[in-house]
C-alpha positions in Angstrom: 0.0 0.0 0.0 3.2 2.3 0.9 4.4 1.3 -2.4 1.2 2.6 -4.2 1.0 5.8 -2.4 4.7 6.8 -3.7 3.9 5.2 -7.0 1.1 7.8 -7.7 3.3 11.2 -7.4 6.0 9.4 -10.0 3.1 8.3 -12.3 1.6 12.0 -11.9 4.5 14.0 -13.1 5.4 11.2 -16.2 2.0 12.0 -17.3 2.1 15.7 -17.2 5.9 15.7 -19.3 3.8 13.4 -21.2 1.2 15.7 -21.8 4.0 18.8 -22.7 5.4 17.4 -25.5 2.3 15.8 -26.8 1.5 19.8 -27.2 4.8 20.4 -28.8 4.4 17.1 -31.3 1.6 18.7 -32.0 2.8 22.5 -33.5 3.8 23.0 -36.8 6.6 21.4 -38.6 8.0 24.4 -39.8 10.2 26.9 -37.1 7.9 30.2 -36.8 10.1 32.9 -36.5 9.3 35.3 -33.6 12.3 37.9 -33.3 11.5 38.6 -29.9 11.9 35.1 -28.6 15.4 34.8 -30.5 16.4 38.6 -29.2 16.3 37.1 -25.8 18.5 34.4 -26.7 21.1 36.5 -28.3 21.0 39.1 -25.3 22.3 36.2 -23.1 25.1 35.0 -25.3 26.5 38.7 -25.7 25.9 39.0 -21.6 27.6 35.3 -21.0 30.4 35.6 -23.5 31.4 39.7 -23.1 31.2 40.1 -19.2 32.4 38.3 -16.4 30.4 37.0 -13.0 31.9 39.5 -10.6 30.7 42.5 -13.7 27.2 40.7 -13.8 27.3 41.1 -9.8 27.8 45.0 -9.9 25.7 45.4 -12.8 22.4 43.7 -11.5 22.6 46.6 -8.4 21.1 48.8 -11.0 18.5 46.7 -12.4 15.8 47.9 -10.0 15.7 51.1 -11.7 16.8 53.4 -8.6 19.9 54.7 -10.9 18.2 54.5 -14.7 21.7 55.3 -16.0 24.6 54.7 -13.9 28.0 55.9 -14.6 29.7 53.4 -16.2 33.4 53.7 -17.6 32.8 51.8 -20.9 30.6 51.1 -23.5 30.6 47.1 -22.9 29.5 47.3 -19.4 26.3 50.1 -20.5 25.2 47.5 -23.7 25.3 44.6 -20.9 23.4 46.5 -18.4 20.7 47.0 -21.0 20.8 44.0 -21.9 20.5 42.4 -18.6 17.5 44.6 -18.8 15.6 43.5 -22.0 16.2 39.9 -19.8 14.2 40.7 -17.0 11.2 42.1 -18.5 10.9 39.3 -21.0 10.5 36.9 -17.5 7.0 36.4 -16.4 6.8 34.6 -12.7 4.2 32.1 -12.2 4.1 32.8 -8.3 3.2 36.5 -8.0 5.0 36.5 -4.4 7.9 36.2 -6.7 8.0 40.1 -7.5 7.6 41.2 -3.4 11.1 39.7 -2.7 14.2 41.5 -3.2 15.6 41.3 -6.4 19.1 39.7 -5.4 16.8 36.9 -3.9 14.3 36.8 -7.8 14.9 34.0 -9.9 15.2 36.3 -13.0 19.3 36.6 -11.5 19.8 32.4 -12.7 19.7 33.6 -16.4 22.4 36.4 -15.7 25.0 34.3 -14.3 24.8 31.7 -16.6 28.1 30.7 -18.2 27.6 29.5 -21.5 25.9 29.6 -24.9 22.6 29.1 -25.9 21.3 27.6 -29.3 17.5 27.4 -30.4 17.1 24.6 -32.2 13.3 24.7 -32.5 10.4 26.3 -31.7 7.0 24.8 -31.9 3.4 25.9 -30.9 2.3 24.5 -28.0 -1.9 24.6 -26.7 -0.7 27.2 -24.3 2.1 29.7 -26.6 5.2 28.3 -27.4 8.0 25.7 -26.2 11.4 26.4 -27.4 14.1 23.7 -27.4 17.8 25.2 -26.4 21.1 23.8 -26.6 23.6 24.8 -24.0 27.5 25.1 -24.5 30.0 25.6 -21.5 32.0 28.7 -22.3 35.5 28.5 -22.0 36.9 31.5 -19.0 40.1 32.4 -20.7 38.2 32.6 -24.5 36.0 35.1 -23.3 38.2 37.0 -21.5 40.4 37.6 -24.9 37.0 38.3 -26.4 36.6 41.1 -24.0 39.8 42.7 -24.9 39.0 41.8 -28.6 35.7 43.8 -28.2 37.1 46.9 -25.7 40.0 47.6 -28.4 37.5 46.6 -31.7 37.1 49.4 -34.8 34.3 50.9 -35.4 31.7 49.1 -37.2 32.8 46.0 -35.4 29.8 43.8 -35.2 28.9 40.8 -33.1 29.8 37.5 -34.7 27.3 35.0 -35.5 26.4 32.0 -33.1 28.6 29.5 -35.3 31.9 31.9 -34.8 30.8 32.2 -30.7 30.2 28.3 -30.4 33.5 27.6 -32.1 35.8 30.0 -30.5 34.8 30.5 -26.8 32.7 27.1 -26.1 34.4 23.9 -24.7 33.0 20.9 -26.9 29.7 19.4 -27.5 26.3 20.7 -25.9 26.2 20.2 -22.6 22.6 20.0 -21.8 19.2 20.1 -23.8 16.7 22.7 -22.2 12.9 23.3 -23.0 11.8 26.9 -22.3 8.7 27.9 -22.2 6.9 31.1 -24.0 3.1 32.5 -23.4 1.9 35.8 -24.7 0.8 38.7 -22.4 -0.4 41.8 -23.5 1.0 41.4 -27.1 4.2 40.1 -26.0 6.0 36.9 -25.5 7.4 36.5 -21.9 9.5 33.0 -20.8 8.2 31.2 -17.9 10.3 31.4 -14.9 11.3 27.9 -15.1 12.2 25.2 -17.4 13.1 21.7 -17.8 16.6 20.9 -18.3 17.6 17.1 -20.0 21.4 16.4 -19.1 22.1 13.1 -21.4 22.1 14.1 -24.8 23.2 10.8 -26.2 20.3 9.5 -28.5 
């Protein structure tokens, strides 16, 4: 009888992954393209791969809006803050008691300290918005810290390279994890859920 009553919570939560990617089986075959939703993705590779943890630490004291535009003594540092910015407001939290605690304690902060790259590999339509399937690469410490330099000292008109450059030159190997995020629409735009679900073997 013990054995049944821990069966059921098991055979609850295989049913309701079940029931996720039945929705995602069932969106269209073809990638739609939502610039928005890919925008977010390329705001975290240029946060991950052109600023370090202890930059992202200062940086998110000014993400509650007290100091709009803090002094900052480069250009890299002001295009991350922003950044980090366009981040946060594209979260929507699925506890509302989320937004009354501080904001070094929100959950938002897990996406700005990651350390590595992401890939969308497919986005489908799900009953509920949208599930979008991510690849994530470790990035390599010293890499991105000649990528820094390379940015700080870069000409003008210097643009930021393409995933496939980024992957190559600052990430350490194969993916390391497979993610599915997901996406809703609220008042016109699409905002990620606060949390995912993360699949470490990618072997298939």
């Amino acid at each position: 009888m013990n054995g049944l009553k821990l069966f059921r919570p098991v055979l609850f939560f295989c049913v309701f992954l079940l029931g996720l990617f039945a929705g995602i089986d069932q969106g269209e075959d073809r990638t739609p393209q939502f610039s928005q939703i890919q925008d977010f993705y390329s705001d975290l590779n240029f946060i991950g791969s052109l600023s370090t943890r202890s930059e992202r630490a200062r940086l998110t004291g000014y993400l509650d809006g007290t100091d709009p535009d803090p002094r900052l003594e480069n250009e890299r540092l002001r295009e991350i803050l922003r950044r980090m910015r366009r981040v946060c407001d594209c979260i929507l939290f699925m506890d509302p008691h989320m937004l009354k605690s501080s904001q070094k304690d929100r959950p938002l902060l897990q996406y700005l300290f990651r350390d590595d790259l992401l890939e969308v590999q497919k986005i489908r339509r799900t009953q509920e918005g949208m599930a979008v399937e991510v690849a994530a690469y470790d990035l390599d410490p010293a890499p991105v810290l000649h990528f820094i330099r390379e940015f700080e000292e870069a000409p003008e008109g210097w643009r930021f390279p393409p995933l496939e450059k980024l992957l190559a030159e600052l990430a350490g190997g194969s993916a390391r994890s497979r993610e599915v995020h997901l996406w809703k629409q609220k008042n016109g735009r699409w905002m990620k859920q606060d949390s995912h679900f993360t699949f470490l073997d990618l072997k298939k």
